[in-house]
C-alpha positions as CSV (number, residue, x, y, z in Angstrom):
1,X,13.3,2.5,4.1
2,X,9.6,3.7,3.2
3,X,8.4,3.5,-0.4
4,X,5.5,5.1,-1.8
5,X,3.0,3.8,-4.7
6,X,-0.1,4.6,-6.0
7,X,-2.3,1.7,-6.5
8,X,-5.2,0.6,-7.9
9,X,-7.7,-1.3,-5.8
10,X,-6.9,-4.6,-7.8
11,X,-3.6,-4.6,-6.6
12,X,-2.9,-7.0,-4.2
13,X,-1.5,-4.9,-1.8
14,X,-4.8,-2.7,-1.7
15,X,-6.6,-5.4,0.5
16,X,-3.6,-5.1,3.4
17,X,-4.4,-1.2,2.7
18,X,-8.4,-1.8,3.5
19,X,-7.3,-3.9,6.5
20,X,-5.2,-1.0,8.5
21,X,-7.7,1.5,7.6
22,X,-10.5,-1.0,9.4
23,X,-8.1,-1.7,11.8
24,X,-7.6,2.0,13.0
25,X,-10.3,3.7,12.3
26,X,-13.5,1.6,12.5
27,X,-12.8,-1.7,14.3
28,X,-12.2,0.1,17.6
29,X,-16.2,1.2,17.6
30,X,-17.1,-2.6,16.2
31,X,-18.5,-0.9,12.9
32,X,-18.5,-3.9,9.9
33,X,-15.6,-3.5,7.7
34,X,-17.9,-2.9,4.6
35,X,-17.9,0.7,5.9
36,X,-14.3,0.9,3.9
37,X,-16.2,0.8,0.9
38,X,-18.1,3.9,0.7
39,X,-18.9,6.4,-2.6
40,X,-15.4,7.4,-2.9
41,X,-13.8,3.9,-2.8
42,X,-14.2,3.4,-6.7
43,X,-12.8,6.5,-8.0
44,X,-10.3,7.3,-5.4
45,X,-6.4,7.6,-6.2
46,X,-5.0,5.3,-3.4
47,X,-1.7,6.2,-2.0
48,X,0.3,3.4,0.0
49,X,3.4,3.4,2.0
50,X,5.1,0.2,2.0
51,X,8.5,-1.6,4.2
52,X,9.8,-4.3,3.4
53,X,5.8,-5.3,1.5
54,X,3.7,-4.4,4.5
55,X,1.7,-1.4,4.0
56,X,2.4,0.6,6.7
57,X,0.7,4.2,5.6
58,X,-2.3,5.1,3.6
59,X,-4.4,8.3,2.0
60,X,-6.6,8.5,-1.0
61,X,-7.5,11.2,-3.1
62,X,-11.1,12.3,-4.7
63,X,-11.6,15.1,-7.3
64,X,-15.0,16.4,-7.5
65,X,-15.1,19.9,-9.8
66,X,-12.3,21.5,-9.2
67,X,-11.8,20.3,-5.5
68,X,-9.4,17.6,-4.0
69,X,-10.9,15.4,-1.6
70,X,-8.1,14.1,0.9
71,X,-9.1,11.2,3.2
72,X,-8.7,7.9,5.2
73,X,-5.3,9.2,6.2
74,X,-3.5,6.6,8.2
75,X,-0.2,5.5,9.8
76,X,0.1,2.1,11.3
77,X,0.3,2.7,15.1
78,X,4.3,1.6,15.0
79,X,5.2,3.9,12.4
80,X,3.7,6.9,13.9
81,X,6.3,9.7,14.6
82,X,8.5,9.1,11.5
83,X,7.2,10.9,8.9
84,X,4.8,9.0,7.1
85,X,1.6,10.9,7.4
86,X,3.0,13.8,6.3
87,X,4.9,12.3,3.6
88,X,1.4,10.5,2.3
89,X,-0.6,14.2,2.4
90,X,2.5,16.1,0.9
91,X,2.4,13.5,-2.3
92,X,-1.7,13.9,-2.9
93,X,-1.4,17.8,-1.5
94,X,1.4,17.5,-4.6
95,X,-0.9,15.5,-6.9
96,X,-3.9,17.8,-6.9
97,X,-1.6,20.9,-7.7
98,X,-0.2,18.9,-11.0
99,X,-3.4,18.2,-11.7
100,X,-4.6,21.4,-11.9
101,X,-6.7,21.9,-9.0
102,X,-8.2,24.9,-7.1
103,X,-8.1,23.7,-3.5
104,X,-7.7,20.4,-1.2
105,X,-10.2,19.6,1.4
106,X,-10.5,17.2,4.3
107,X,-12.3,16.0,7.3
108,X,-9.9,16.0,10.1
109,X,-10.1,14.4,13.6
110,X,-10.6,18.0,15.9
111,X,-7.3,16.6,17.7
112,X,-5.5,16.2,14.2
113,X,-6.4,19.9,13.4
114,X,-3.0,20.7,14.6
115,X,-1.1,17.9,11.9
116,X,-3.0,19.0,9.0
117,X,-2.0,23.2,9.8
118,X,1.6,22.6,8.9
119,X,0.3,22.2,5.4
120,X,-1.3,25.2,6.0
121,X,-4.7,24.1,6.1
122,X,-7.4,26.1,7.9
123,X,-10.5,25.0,9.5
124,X,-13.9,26.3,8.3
125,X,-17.0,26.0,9.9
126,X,-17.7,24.4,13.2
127,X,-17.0,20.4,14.6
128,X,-20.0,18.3,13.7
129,X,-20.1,14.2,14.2
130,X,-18.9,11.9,11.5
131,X,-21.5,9.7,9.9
132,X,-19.3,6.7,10.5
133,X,-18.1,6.7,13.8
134,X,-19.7,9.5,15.8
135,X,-16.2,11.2,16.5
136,X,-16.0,14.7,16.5
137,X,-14.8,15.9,12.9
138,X,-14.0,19.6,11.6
139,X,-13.6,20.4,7.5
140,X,-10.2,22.0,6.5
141,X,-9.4,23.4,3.5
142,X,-6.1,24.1,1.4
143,X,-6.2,26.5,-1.1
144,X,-3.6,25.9,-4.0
């Protein structure tokens, strides 16, 4: 059974949260795990999916204005195919509505474009590199 909990990043789960998203996304192209910890780190709502204590699935949330800033969206590689990223975007997607705001953005993976368009997200503008790892990126945007 998968549980869901927002956390703050002095929870002690939030440290097993910073380790899968280094794990997945930065470790593979040996960038320092201090990457983790960029401008949105601070202010970020943090999303978690747990089993049985081991977090599993994680996403945070940004507002800037009037925009929700979706990111670091990640699924443990032996959870994949369950339901879990979808779950984590639906419950920020669901959070930024109740919050009252205008749209929800994100900078997918080009081969995630595909995930992120059952939530009817559309792309806008063209691929460009991500500062952090060089991969091929493409904004999306959800208008609420």
């Amino acid at each position: 059974m998968f549980e869901y909990v927002f956390i703050n990043m002095d929870n002690p789960l939030y440290q097993q949260a910073v380790d899968l998203r280094y794990r997945i996304f930065f470790r593979p192209w040996n960038i320092k795990q201090e990457i983790v910890f960029d401008s949105y780190e601070d202010t970020a709502i943090h999303l978690i999916c747990l089993t049985e204590g081991k977090v599993n699935g994680y996403a945070r949330l940004n507002y800037e204005g009037q925009e929700a800033i979706l990111s670091q969206i990640v699924v443990d590689e032996e959870y994949r195919n369950q339901g879990l990223g979808s779950e984590l975007v639906k419950r920020l997607v669901d959070k930024a509505r109740s919050d009252k705001k205008d749209r929800v953005t994100l900078s997918a993976k080009v081969e995630a474009t595909k995930f992120y368009e059952k939530f009817a997200f559309v792309v806008t503008g063209d691929s460009f590199s991500s500062p952090k790892t060089g991969l091929p990126h493409i904004k999306m945007v959800l208008q609420l």
